[in-house]
Each structure stands twice: as C-alpha cells, then as structure tokens.
FIVEX-882237 format. One line per field, with one value per atom (N, C-alpha, C, O): residue number from 1; x, y, z. Coordinates in Angstrom, 2 decimals, decimal comma, always signed. Example, Ala and Ser with C-alpha at 12.3 -4.5 7.8 and 13.67 -1.06 7.14 Angstrom:
i: (1|1|1|1|2|2|2|2)
px: (+13,19|+12,30|+13,20|+14,24|+12,85|+13,67|+12,90|+13,41)
py: (-5,69|-4,50|-3,30|-3,32|-2,25|-1,06|+0,03|+1,14)
pz: (+7,80|+7,80|+7,80|+8,46|+7,08|+7,14|+7,87|+8,04)
This chain:
i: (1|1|1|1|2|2|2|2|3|3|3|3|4|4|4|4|5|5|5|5|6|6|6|6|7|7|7|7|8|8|8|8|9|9|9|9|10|10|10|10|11|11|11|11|12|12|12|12|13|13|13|13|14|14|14|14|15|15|15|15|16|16|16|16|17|17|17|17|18|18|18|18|19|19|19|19|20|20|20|20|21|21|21|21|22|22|22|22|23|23|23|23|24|24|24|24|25|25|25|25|26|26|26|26|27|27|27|27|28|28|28|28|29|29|29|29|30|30|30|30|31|31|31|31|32|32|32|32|33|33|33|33|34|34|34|34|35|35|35|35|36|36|36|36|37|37|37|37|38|38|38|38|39|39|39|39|40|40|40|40|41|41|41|41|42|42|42|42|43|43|43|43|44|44|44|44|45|45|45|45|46|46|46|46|47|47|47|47|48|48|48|48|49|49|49|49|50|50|50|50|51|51|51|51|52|52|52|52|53|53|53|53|54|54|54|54|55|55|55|55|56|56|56|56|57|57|57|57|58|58|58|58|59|59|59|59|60|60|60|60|61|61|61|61|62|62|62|62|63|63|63|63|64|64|64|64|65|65|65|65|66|66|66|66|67|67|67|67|68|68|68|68|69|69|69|69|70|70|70|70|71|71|71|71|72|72|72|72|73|73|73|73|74|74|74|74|75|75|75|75|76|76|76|76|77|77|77|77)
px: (+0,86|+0,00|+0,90|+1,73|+0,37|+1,61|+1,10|+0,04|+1,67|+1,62|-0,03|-0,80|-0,61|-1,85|-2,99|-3,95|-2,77|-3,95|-3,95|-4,91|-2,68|-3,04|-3,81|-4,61|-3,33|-4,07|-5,47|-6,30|-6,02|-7,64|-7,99|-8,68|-7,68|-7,89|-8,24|-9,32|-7,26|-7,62|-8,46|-8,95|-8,95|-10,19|-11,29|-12,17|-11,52|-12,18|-13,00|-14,12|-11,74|-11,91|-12,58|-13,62|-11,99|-12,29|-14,03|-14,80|-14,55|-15,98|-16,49|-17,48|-16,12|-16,92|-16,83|-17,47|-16,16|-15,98|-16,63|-17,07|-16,59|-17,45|-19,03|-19,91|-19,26|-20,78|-21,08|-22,26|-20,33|-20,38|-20,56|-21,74|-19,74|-19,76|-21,14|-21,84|-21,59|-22,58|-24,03|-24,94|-23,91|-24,91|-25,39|-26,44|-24,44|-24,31|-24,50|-24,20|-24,77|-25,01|-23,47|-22,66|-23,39|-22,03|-22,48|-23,59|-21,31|-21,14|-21,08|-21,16|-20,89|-20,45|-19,09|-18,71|-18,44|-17,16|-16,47|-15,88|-16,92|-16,79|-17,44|-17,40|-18,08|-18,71|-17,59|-16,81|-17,16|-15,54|-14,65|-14,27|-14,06|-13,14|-13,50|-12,80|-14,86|-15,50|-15,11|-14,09|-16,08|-14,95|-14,38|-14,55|-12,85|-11,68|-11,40|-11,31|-11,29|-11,24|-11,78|-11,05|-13,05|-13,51|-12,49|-12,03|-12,23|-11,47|-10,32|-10,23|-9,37|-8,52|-8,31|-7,29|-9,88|-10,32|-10,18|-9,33|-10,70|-10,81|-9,37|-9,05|-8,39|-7,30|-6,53|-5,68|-6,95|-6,21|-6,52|-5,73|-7,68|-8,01|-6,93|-6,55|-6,77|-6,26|-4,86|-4,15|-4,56|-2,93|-2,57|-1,72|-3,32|-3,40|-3,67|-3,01|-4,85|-4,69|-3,74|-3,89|-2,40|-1,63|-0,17|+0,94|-0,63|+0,28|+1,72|+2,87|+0,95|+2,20|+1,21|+0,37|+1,91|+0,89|+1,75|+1,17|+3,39|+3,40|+2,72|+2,63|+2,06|+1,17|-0,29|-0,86|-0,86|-2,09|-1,75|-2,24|-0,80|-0,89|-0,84|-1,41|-0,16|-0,32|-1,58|-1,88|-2,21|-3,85|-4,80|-5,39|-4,95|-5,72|-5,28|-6,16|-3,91|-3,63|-4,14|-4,74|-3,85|-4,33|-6,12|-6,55|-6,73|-8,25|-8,19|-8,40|-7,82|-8,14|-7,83|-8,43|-6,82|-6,51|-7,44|-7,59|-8,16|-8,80|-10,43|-10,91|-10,96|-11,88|-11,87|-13,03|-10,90|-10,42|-10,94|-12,07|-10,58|-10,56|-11,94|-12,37|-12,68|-14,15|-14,36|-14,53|-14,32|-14,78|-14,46|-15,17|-13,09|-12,88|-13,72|-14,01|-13,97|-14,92|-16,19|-16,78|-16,44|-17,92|-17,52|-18,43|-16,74|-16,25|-16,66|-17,11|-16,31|-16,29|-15,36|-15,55|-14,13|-12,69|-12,91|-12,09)
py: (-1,17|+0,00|+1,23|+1,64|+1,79|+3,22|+4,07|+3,73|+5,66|+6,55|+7,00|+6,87|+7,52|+8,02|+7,14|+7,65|+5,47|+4,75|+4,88|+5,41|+4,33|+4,61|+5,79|+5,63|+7,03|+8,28|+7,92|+8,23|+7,39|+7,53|+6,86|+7,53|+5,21|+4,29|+5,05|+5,04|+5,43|+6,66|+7,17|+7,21|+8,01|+8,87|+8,60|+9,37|+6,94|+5,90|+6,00|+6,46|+5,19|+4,91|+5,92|+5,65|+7,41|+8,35|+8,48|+8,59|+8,47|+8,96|+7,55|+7,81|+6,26|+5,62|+5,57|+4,67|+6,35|+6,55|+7,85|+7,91|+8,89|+10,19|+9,95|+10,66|+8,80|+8,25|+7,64|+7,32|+7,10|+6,67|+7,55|+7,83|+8,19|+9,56|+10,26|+10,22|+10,83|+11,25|+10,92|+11,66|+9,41|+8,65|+9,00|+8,72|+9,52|+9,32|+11,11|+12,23|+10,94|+12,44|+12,87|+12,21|+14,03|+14,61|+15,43|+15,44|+16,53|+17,72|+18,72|+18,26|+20,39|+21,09|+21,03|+21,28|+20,76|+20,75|+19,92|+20,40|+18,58|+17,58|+17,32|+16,54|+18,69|+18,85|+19,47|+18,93|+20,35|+21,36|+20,68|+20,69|+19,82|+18,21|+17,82|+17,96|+17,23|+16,25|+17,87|+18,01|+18,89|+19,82|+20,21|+20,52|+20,19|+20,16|+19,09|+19,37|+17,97|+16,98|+16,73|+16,09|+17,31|+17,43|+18,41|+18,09|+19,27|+20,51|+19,38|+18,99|+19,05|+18,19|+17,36|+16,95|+16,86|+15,71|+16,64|+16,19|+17,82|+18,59|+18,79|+18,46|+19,45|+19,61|+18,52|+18,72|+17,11|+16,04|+16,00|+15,54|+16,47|+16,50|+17,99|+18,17|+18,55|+19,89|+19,80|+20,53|+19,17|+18,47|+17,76|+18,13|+16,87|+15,51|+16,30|+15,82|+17,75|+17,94|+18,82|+19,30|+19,20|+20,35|+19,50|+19,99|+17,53|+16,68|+16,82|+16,65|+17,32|+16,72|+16,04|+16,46|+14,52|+13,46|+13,57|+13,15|+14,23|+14,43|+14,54|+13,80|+16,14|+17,15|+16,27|+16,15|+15,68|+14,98|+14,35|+14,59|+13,36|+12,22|+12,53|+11,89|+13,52|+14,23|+14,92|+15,03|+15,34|+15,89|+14,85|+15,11|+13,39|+12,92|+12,00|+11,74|+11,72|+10,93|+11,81|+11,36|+13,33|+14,21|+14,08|+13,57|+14,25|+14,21|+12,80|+12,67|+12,05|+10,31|+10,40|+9,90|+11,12|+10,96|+11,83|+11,56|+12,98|+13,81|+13,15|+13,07|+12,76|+11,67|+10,90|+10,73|+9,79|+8,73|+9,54|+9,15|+10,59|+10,64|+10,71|+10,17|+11,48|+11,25|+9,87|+9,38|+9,25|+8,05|+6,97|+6,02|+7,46|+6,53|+6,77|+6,05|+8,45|+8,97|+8,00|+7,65|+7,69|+7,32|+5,60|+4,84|+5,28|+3,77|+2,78|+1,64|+3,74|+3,45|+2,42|+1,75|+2,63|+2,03|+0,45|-0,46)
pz: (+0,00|+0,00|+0,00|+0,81|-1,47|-0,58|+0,08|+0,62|+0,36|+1,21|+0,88|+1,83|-0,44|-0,99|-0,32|+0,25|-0,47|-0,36|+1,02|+1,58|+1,84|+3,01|+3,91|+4,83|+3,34|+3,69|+3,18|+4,04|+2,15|+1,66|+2,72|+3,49|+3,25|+3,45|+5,49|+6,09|+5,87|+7,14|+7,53|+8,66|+5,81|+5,66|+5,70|+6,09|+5,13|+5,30|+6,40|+6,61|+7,36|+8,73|+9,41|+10,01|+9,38|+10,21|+9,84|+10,79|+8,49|+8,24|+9,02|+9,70|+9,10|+9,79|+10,98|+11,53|+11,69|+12,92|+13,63|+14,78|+12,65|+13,15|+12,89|+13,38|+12,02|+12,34|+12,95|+12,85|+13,92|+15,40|+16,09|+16,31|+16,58|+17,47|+17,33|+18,33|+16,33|+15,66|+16,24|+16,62|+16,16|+17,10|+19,15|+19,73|+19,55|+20,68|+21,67|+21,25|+22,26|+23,11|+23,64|+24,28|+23,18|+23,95|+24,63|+25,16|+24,68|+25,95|+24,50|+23,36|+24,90|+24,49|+24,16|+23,02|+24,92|+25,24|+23,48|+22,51|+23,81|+23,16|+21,48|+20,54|+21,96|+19,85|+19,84|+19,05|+20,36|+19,73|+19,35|+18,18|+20,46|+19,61|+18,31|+17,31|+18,41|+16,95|+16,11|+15,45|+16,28|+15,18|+14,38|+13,20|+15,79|+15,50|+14,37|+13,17|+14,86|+14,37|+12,56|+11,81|+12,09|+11,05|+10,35|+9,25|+10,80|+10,40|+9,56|+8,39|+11,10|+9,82|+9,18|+8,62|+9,25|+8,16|+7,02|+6,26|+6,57|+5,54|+4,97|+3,83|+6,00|+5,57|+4,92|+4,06|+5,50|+4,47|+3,18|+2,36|+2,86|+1,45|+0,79|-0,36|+1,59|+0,90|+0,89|+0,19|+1,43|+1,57|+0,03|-0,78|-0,05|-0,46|-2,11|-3,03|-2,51|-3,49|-3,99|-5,12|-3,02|-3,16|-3,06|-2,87|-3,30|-2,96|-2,37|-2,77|-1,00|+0,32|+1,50|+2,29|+1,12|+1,64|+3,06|+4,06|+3,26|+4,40|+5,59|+6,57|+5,13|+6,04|+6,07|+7,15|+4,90|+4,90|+5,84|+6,94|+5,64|+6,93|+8,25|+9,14|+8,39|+9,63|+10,20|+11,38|+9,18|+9,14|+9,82|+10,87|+9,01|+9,07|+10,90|+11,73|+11,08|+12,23|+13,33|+14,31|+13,12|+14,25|+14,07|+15,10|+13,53|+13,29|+14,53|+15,73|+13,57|+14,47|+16,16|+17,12|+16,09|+17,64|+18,40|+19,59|+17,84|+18,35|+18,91|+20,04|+17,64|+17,72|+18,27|+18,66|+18,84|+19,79|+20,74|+21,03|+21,42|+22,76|+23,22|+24,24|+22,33|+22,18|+22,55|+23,67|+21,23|+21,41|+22,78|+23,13|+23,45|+24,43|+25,95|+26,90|+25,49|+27,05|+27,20|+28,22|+25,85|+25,60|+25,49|+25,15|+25,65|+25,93|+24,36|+24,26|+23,32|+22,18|+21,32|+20,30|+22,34|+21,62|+22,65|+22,55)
C-alpha cells in the first residue's frame, strides 16, 4: 500500500468513525473536539490535493486521535 492509499484508506476509517460519534449524546465541550477533528479531516483532502501526503498524513492521524478521545470517554474504543 503506498503513502496516498493509506491516507484515503484513514479517511475511510475516520468517516466511519465520526458516524459513530454522531450517534451518541455529547457535551459542548466535546462537539468542539469532533470539530476540531472534522477541520482536519478537511485539511487532508487539501494536503493531499496540493500533494504533500506528508502534512495529509499528519492531518488525518491528528483528526483520528482527536476523535479517539471522544470516542474513548464514551467507551467506544
């Protein structure tokens, strides 16, 4: 797999994961995370079309980790 698929393959993951989240009651607090988090779901795409899969990959791992923490309050993981 190279660097591109893996980043799609991320992006993947992350949309089926923020439709999890999505499902579930948060806080205020914790929509700002989810967000955040969308924010640099977006930016991987803007990375990715300005091809530096660097910064994408970095985009999309930060989104995921942001989302995780969500998801782990809510005993998701």
């Amino acid at each position: 797999m190279d660097e591109i698929e893996r980043i799609k393959k991320d992006m993947e993951l992350f949309t089926k994961n923020i439709k999890e989240v999505e499902s579930i009651k948060i806080s205020a607090g914790e929509d700002n995370i989810i967000h955040m988090a969308r924010n640099y779901a977006q930016d991987t795409n803007y990375y990715l079309e300005n091809q530096d899969n660097y910064t994408a990959f970095g985009c999309i791992t930060y989104a995921h980790g942001l989302l995780d923490a969500v998801r782990l309050l809510h005993h998701l993981i």
